[in-house]
PDB file with SEQRES, HELIX, SHEET and CRYST1 records, atoms N, CA, C and O in Angstrom:
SEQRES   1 A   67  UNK UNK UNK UNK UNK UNK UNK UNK UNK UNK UNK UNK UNK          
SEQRES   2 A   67  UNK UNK UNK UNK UNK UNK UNK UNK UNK UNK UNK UNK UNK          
SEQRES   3 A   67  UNK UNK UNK UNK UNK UNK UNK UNK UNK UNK UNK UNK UNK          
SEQRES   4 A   67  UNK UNK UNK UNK UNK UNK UNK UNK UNK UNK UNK UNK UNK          
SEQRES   5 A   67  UNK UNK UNK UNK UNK UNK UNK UNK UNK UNK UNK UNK UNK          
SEQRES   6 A   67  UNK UNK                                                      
HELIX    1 AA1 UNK A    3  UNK A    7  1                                   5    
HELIX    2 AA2 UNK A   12  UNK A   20  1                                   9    
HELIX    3 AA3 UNK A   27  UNK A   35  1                                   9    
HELIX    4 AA4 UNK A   57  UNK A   60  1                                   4    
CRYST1    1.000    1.000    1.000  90.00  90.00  90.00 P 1           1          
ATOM      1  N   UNK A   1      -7.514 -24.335   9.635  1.00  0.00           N  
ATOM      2  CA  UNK A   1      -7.525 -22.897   9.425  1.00  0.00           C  
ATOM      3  C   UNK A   1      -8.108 -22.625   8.046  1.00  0.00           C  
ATOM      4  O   UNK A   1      -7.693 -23.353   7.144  1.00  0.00           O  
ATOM      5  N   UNK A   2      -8.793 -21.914   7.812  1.00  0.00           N  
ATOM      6  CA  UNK A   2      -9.704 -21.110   6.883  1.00  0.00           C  
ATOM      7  C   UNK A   2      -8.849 -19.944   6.272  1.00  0.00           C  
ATOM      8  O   UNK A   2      -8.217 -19.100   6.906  1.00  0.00           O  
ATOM      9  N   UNK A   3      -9.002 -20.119   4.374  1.00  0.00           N  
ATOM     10  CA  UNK A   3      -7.963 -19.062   4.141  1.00  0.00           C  
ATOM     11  C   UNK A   3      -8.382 -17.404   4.279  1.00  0.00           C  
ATOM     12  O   UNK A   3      -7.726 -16.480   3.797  1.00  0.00           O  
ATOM     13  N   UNK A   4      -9.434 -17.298   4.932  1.00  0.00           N  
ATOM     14  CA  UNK A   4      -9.691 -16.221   5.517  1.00  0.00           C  
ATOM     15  C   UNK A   4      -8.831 -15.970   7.236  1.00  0.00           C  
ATOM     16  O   UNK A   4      -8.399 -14.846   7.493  1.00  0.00           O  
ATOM     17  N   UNK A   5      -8.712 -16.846   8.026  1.00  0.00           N  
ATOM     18  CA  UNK A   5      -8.185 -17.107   8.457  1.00  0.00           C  
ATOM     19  C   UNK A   5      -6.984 -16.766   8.890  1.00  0.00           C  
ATOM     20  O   UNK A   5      -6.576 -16.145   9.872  1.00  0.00           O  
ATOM     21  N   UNK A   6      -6.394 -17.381   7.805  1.00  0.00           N  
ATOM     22  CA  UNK A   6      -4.597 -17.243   7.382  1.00  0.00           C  
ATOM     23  C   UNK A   6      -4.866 -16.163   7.186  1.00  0.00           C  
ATOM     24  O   UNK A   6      -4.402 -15.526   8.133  1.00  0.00           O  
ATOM     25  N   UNK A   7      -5.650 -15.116   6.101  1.00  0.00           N  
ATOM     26  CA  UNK A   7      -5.103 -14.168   6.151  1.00  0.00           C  
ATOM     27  C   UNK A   7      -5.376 -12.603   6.448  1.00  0.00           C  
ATOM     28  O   UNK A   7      -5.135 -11.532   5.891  1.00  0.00           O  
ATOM     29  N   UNK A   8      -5.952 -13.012   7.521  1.00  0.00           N  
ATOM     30  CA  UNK A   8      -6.358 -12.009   8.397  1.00  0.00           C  
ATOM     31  C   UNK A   8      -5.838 -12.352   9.863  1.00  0.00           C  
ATOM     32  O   UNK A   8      -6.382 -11.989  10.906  1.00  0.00           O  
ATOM     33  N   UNK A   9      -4.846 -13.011   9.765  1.00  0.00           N  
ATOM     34  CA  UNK A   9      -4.228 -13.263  11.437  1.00  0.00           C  
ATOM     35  C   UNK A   9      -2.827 -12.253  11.717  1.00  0.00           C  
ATOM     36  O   UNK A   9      -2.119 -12.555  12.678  1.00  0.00           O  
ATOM     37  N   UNK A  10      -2.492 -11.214  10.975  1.00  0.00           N  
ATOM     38  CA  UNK A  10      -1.996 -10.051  11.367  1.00  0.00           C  
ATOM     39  C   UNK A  10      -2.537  -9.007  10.012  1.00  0.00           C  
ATOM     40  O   UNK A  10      -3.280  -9.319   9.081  1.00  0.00           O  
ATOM     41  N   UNK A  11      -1.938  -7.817  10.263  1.00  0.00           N  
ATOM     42  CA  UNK A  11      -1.522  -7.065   9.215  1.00  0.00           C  
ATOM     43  C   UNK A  11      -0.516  -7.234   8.275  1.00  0.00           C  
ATOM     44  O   UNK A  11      -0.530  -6.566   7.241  1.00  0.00           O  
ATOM     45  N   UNK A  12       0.472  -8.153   8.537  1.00  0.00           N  
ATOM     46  CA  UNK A  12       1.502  -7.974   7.711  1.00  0.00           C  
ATOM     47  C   UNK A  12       0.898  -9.600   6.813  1.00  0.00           C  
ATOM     48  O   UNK A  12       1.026  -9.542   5.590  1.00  0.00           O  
ATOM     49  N   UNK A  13       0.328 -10.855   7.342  1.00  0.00           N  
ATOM     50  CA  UNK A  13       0.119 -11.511   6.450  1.00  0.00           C  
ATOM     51  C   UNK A  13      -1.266 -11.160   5.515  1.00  0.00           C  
ATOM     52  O   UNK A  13      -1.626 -11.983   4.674  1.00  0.00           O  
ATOM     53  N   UNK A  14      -2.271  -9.462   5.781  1.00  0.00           N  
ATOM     54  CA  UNK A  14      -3.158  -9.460   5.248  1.00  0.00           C  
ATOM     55  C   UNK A  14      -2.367  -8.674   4.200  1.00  0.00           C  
ATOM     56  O   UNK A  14      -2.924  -8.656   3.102  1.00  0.00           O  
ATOM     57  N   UNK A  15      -1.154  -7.993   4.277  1.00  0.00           N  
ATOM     58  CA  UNK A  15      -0.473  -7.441   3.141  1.00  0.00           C  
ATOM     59  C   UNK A  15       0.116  -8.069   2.368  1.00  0.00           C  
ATOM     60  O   UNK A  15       0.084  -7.932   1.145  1.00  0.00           O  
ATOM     61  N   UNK A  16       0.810  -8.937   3.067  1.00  0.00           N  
ATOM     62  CA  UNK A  16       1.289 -10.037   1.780  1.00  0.00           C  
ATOM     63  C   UNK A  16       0.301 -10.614   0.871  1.00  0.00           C  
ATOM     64  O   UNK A  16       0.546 -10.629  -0.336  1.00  0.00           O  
ATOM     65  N   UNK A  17      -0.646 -11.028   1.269  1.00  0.00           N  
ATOM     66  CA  UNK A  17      -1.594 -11.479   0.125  1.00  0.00           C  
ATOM     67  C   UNK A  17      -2.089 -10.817  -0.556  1.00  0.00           C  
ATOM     68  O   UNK A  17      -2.184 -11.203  -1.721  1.00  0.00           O  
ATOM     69  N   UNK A  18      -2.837  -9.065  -0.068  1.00  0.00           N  
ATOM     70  CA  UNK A  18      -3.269  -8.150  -1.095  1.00  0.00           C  
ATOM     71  C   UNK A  18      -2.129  -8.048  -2.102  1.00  0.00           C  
ATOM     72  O   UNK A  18      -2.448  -7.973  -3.289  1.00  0.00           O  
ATOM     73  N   UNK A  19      -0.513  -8.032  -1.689  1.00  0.00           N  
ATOM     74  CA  UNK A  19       0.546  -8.058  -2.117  1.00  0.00           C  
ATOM     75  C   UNK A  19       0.822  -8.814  -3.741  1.00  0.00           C  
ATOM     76  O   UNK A  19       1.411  -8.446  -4.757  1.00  0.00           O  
ATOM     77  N   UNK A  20      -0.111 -10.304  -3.259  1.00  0.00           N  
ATOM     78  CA  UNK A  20      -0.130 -10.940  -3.916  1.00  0.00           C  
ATOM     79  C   UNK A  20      -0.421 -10.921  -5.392  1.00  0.00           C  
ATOM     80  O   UNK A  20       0.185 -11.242  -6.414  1.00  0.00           O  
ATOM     81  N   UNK A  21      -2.126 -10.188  -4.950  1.00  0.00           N  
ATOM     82  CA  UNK A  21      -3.111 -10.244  -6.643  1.00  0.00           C  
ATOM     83  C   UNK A  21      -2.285  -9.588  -7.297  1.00  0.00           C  
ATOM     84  O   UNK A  21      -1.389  -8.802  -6.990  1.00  0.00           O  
ATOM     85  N   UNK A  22      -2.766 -10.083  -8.452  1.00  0.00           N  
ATOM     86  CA  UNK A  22      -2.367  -8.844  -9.686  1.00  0.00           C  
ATOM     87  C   UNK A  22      -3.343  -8.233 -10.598  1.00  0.00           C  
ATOM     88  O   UNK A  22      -4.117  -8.460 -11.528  1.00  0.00           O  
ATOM     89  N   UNK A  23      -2.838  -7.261  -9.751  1.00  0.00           N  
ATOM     90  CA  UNK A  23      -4.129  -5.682 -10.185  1.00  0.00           C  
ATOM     91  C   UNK A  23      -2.796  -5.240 -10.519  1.00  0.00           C  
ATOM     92  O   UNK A  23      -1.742  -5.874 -10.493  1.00  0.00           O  
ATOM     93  N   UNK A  24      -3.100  -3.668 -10.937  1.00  0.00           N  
ATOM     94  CA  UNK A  24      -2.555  -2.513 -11.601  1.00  0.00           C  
ATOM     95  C   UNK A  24      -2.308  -1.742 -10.703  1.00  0.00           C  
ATOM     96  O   UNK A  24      -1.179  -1.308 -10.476  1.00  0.00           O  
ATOM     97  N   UNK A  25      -3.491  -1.414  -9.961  1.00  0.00           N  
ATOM     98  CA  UNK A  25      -3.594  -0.379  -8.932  1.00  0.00           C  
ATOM     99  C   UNK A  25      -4.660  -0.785  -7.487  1.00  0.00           C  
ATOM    100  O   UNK A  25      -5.771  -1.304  -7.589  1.00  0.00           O  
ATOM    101  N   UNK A  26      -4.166  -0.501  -6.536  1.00  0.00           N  
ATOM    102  CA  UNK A  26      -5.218  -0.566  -5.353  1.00  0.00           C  
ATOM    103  C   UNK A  26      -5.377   0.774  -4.965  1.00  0.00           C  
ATOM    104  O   UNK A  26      -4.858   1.749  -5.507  1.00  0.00           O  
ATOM    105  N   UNK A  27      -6.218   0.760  -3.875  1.00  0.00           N  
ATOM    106  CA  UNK A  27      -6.268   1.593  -2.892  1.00  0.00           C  
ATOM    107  C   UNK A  27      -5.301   2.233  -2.300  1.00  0.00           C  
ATOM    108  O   UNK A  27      -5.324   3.367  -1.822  1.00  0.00           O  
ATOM    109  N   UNK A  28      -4.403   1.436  -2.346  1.00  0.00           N  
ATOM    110  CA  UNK A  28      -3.034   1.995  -1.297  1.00  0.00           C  
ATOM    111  C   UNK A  28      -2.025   3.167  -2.330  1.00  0.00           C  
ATOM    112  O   UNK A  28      -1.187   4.035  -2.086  1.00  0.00           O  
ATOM    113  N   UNK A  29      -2.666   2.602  -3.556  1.00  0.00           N  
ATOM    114  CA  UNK A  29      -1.919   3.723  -4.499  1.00  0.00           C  
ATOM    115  C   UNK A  29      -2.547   5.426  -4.896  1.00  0.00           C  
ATOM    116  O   UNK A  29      -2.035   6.459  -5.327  1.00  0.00           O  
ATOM    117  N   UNK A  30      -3.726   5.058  -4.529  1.00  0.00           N  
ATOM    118  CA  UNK A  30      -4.248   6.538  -4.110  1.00  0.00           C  
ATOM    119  C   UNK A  30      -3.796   7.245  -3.400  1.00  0.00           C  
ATOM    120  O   UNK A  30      -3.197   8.293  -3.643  1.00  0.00           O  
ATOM    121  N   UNK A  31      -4.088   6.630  -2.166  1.00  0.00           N  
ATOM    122  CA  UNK A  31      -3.274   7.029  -0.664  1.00  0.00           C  
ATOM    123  C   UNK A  31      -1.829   7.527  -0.802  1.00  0.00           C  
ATOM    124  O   UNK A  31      -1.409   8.618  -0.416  1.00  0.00           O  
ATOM    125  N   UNK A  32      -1.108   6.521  -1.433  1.00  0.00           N  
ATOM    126  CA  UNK A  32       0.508   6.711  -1.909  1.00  0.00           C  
ATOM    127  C   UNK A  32       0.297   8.553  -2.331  1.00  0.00           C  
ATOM    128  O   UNK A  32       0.604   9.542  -1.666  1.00  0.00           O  
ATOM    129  N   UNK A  33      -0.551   8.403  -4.136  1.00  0.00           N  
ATOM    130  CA  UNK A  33      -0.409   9.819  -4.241  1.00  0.00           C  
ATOM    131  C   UNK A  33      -0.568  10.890  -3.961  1.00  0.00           C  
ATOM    132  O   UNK A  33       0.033  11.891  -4.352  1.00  0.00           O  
ATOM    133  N   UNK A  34      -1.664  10.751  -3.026  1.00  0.00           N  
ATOM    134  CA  UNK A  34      -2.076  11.707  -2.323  1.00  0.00           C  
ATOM    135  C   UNK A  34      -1.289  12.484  -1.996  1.00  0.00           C  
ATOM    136  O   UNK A  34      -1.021  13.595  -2.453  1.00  0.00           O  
ATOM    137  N   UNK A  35      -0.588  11.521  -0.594  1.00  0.00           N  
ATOM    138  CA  UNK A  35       0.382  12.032   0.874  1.00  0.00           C  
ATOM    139  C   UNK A  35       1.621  12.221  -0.005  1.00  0.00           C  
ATOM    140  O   UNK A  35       2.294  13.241   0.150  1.00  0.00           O  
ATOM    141  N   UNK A  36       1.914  11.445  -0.778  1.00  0.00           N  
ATOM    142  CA  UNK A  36       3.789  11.641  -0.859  1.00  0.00           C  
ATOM    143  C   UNK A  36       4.038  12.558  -2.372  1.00  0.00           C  
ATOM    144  O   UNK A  36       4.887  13.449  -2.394  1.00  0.00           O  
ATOM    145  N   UNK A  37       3.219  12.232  -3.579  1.00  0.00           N  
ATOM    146  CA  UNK A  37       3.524  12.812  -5.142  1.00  0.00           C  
ATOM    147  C   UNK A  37       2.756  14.035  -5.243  1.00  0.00           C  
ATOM    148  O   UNK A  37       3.071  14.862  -6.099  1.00  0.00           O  
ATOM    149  N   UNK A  38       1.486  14.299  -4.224  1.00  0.00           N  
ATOM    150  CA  UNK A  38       0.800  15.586  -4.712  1.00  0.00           C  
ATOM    151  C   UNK A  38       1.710  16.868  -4.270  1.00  0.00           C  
ATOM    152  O   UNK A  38       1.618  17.911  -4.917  1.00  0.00           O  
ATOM    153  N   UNK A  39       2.587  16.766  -3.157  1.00  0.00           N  
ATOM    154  CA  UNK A  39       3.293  17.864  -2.963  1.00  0.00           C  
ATOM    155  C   UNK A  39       4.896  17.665  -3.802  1.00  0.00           C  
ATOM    156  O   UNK A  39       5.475  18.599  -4.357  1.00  0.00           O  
ATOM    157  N   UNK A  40       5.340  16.454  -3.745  1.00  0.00           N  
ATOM    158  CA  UNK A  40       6.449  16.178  -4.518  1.00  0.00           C  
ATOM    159  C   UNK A  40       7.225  17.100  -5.647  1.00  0.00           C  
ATOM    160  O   UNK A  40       6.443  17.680  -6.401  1.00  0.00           O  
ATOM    161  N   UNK A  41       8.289  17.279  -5.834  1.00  0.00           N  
ATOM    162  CA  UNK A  41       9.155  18.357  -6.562  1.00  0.00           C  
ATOM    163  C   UNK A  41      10.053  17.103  -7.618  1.00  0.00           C  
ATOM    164  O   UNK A  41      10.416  17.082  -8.795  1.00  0.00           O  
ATOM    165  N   UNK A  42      10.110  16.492  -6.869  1.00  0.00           N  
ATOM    166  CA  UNK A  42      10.959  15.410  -8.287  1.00  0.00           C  
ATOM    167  C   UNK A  42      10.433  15.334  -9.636  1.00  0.00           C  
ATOM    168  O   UNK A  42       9.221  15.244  -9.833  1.00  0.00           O  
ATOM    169  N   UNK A  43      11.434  15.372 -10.739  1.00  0.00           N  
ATOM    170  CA  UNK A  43      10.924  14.903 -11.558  1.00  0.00           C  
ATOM    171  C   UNK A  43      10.732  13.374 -12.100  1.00  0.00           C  
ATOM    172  O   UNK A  43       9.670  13.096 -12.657  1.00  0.00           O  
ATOM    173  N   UNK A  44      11.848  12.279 -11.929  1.00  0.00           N  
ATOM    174  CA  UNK A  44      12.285  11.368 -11.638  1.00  0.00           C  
ATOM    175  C   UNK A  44      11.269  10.357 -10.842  1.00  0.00           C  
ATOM    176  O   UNK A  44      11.116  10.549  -9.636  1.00  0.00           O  
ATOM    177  N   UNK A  45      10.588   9.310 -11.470  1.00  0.00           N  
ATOM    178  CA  UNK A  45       9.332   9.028  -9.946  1.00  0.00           C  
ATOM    179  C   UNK A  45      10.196   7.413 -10.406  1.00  0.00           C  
ATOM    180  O   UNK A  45       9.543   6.375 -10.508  1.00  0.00           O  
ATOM    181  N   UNK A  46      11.548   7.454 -10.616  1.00  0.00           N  
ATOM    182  CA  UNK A  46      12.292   6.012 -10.494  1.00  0.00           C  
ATOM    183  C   UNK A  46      13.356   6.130  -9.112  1.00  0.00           C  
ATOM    184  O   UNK A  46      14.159   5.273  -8.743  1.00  0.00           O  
ATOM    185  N   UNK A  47      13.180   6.999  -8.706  1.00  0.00           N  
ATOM    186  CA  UNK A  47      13.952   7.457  -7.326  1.00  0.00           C  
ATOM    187  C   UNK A  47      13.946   7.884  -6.111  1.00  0.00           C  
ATOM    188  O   UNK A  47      14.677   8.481  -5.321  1.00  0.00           O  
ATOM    189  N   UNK A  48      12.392   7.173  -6.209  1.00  0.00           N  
ATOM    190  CA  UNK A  48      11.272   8.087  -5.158  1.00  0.00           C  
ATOM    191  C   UNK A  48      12.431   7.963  -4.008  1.00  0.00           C  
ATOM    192  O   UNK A  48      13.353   7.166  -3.831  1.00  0.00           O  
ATOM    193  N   UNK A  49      11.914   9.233  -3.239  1.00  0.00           N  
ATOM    194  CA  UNK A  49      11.929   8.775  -1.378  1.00  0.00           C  
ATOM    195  C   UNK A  49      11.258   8.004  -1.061  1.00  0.00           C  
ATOM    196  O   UNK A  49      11.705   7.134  -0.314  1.00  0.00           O  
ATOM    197  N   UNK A  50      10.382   7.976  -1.326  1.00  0.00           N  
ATOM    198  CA  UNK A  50       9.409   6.981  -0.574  1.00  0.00           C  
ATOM    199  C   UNK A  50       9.125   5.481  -0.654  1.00  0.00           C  
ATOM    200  O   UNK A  50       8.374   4.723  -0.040  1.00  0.00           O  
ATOM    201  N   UNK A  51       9.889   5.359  -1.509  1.00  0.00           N  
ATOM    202  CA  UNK A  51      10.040   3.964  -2.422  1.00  0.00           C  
ATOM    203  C   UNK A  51       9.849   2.725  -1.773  1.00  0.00           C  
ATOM    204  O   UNK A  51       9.837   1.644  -2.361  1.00  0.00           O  
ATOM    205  N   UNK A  52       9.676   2.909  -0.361  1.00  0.00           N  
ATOM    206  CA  UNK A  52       9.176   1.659   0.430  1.00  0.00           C  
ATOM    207  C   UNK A  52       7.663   1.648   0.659  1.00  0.00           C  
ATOM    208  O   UNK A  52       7.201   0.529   0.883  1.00  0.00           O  
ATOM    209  N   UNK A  53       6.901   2.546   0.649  1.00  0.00           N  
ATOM    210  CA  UNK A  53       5.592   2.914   0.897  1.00  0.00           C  
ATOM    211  C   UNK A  53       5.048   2.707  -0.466  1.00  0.00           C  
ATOM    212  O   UNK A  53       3.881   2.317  -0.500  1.00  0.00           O  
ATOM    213  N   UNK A  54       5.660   2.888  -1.601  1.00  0.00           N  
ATOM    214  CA  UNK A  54       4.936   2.562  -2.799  1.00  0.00           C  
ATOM    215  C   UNK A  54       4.184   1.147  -3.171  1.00  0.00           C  
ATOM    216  O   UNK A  54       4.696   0.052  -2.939  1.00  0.00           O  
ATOM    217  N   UNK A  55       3.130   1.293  -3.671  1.00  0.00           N  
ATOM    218  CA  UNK A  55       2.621  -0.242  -3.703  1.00  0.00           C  
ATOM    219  C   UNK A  55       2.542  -0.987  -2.524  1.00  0.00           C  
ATOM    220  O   UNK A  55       2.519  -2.208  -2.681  1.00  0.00           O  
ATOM    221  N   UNK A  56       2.511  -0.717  -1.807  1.00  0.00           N  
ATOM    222  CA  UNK A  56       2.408  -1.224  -0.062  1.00  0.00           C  
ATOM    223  C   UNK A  56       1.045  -1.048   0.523  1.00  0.00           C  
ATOM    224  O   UNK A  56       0.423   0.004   0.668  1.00  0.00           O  
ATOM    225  N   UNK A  57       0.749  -2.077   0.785  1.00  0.00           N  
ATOM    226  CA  UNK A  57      -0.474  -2.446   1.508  1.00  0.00           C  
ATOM    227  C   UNK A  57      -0.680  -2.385   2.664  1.00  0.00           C  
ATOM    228  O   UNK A  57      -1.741  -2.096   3.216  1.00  0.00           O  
ATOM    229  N   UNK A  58       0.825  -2.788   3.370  1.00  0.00           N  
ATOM    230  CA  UNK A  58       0.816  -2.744   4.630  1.00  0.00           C  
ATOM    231  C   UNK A  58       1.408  -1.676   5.224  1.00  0.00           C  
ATOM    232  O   UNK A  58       1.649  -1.665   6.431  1.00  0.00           O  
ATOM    233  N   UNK A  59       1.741  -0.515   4.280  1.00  0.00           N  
ATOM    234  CA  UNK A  59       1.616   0.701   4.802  1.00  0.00           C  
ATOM    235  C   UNK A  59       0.206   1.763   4.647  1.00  0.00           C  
ATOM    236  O   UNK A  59      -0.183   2.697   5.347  1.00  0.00           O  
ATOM    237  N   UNK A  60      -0.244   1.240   3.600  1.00  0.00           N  
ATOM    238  CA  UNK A  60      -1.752   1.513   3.313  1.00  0.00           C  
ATOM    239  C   UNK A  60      -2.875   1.144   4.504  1.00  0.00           C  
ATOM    240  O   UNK A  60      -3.764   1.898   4.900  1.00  0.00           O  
ATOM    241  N   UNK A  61      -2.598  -0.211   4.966  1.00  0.00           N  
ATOM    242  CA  UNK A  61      -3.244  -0.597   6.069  1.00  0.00           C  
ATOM    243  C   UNK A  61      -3.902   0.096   7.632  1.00  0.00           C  
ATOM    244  O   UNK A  61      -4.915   0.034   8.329  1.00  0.00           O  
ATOM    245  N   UNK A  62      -2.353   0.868   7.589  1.00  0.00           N  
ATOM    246  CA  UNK A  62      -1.882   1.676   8.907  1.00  0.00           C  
ATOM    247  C   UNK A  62      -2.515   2.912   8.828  1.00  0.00           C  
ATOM    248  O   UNK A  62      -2.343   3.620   9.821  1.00  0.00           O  
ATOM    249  N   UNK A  63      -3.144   3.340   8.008  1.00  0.00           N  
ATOM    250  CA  UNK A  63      -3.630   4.623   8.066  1.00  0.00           C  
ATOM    251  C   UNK A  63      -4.952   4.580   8.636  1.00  0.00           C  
ATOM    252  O   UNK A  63      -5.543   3.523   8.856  1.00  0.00           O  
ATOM    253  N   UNK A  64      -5.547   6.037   8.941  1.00  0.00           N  
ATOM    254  CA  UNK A  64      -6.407   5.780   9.637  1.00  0.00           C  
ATOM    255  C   UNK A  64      -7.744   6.025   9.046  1.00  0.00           C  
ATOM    256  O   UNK A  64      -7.564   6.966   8.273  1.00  0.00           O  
ATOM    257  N   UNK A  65      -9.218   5.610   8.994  1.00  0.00           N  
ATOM    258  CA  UNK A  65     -10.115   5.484   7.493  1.00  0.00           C  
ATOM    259  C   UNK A  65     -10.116   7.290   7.774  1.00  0.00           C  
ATOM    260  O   UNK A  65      -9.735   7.865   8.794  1.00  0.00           O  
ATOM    261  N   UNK A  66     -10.776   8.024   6.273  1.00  0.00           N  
ATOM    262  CA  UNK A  66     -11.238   8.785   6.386  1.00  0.00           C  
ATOM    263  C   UNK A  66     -12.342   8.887   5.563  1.00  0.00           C  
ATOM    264  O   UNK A  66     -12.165   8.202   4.555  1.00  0.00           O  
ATOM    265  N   UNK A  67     -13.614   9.563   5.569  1.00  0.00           N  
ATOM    266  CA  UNK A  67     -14.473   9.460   5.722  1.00  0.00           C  
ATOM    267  C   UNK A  67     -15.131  10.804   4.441  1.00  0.00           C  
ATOM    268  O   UNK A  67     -16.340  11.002   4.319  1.00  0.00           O  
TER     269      UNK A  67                                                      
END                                                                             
């Protein structure tokens, strides 16, 4: 197996590895602000609701492209 391979044989192991690097910011954190902080009322962003979708790739994944 080819580590392209490995990690493109679902979505959830192509998230774990984007998961992996260490960057600052991806793509998925755009997306994050977009949908969930541009309408957001909290002041607090250590308590998100959303706090599972943050930094998540493999919720980033699931969306659909736009164009």
């Amino acid at each position: 197996m080819t580590n392209y391979e490995n990690v493109t044989q679902s979505p959830k192991a192509l998230s774990d590895f984007l998961s992996s690097l260490p960057i600052i910011e991806g793509p998925w954190n755009k997306s994050f602000q977009k949908t969930f902080c541009s309408a957001c009322k909290k002041e607090d962003c250590e308590k998100c609701p959303n706090e599972e979708q943050r930094n998540s790739p493999e919720w980033w994944l699931q969306l659909e492209v736009t164009k």
